[in-house]
C-alpha positions as CSV (number, residue, x, y, z in Angstrom):
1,X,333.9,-5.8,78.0
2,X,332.2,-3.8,80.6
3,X,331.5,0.0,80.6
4,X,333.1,2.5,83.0
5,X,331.2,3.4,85.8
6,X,330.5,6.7,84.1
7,X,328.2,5.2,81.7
8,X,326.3,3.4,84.5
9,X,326.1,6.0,87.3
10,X,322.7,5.7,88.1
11,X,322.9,9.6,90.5
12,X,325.2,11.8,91.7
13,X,325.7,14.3,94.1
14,X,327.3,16.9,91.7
15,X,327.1,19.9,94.5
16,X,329.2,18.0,96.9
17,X,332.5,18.8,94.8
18,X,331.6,22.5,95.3
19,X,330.4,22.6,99.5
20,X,333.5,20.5,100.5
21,X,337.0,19.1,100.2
22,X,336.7,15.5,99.0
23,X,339.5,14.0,101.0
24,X,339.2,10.1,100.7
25,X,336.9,7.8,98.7
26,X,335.2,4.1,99.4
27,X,333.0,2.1,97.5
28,X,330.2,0.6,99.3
29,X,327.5,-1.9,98.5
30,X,323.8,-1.1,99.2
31,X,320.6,-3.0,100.8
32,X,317.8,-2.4,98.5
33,X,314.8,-3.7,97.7
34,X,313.5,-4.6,93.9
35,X,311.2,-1.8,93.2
36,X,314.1,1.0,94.4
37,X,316.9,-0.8,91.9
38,X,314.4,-0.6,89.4
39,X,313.6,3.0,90.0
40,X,317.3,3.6,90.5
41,X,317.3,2.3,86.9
42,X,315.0,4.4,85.9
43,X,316.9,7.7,87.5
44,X,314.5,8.2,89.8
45,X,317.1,9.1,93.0
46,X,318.4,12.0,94.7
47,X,321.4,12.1,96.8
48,X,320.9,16.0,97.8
49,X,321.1,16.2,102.1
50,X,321.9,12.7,102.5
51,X,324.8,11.7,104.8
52,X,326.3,8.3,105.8
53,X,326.6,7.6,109.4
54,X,328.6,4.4,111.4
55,X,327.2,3.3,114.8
56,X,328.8,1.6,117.7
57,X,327.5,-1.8,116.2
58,X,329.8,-0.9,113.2
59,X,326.9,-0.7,110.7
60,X,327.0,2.3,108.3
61,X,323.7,3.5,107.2
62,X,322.6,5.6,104.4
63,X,320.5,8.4,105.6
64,X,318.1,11.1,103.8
65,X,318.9,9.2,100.2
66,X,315.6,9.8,98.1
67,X,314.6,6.9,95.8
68,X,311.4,7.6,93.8
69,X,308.4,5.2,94.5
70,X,308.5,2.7,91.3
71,X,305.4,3.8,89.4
72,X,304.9,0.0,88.7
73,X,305.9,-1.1,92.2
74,X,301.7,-1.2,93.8
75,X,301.7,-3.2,96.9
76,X,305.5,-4.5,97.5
77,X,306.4,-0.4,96.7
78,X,309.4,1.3,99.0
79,X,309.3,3.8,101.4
80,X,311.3,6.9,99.4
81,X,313.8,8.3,102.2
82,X,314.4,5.1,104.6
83,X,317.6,4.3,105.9
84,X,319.9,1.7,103.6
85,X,322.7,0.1,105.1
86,X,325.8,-0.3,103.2
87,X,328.0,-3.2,102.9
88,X,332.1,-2.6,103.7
89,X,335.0,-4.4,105.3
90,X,335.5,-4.6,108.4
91,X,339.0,-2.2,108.2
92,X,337.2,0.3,105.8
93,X,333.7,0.5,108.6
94,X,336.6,1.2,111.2
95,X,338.7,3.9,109.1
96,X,335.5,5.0,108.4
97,X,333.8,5.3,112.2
98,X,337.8,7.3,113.2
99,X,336.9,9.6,110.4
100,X,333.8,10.4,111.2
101,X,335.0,10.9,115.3
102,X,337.3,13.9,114.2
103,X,336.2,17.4,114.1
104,X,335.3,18.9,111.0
105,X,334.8,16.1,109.1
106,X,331.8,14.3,107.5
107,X,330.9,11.4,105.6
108,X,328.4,12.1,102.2
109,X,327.9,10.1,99.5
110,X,329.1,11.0,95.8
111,X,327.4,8.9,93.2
112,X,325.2,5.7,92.7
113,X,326.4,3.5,89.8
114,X,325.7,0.2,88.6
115,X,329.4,-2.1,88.5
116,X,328.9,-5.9,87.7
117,X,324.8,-5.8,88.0
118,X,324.9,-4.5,91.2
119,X,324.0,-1.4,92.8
120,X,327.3,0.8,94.5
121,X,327.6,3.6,96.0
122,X,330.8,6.2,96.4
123,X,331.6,7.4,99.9
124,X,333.7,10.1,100.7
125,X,335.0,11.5,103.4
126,X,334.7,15.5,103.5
127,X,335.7,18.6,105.0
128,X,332.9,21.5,104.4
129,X,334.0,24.5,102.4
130,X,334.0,28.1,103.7
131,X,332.6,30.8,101.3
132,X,336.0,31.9,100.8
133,X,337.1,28.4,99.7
134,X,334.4,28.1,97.6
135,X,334.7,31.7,95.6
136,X,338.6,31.1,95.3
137,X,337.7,27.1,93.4
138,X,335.2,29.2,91.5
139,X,338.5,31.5,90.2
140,X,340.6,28.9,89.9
141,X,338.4,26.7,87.8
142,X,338.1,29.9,85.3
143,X,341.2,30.7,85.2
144,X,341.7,27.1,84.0
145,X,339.5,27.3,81.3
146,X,340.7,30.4,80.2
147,X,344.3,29.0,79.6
148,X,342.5,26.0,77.9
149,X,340.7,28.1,75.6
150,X,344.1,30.0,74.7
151,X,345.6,26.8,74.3
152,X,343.2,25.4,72.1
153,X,342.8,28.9,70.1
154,X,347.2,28.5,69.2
155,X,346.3,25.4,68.0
């Protein structure tokens, strides 16, 4: 029986819900090295200003992810914000590098989660958030709880 990947997320950007408009996921494996999985482990990550880019070779890259130096780690330690490349399908790298092309649009990563003993990472493709958008999903999630709360309170 294996957990969702709630129970494993390792870190997750929770502000990227509120500065854009998730409009497509992936899941994506990682290159990483022993000390950062066991500092992933240990929730030692940050995925705050980090950004996934796809060059004309078709490799996608992790960029500006922070991994904590693994206090164990001494001489075969990582660097903390290096570039990781992530593992996808051919088709997904190419949806991928077309998204990325158009204006407007961004790739960030979500969350970093353990599935099946190795490390993945959620990739989604994004459109940033204008003030405006941001105040009126700030109403509308209160409004929702309000009517939850009143449904709860008939019950």
């Amino acid at each position: 029986m294996t957990k969702k990947t709630a129970d494993n997320e390792l870190v997750s950007n929770r502000r990227a819900s509120y500065d854009y408009e998730i409009l497509d996921t992936y899941e994506a494996g990682i290159v990483l090295k022993g000390t950062e999985v066991k500092s992933l482990r240990d929730h030692g990550g940050s995925l705050q200003e980090s950004y996934v880019l796809v060059s004309d070779s078709l490799t996608v890259i992790l960029k500006n992810a922070h991994i904590a130096v693994y206090k164990f780690g001494n001489l075969f330690n990582h660097e903390e914000k290096r570039e990781r490349q992530l593992l996808l399908h051919k088709r997904e790298i190419l949806k991928l590098k077309n998204y990325s092309q158009e204006k407007g649009l961004t790739l960030i990563p979500l969350a970093m989660y353990l599935k099946n003993g190795f490390v993945k990472v959620k990739i989604a493709v994004c459109k940033g958030k204008r003030t405006f958008d941001k105040r009126a999903s700030l109403k509308e999630k209160e409004h929702k709880r309000d009517i939850d709360r009143a449904m709860k309170d008939q019950s």
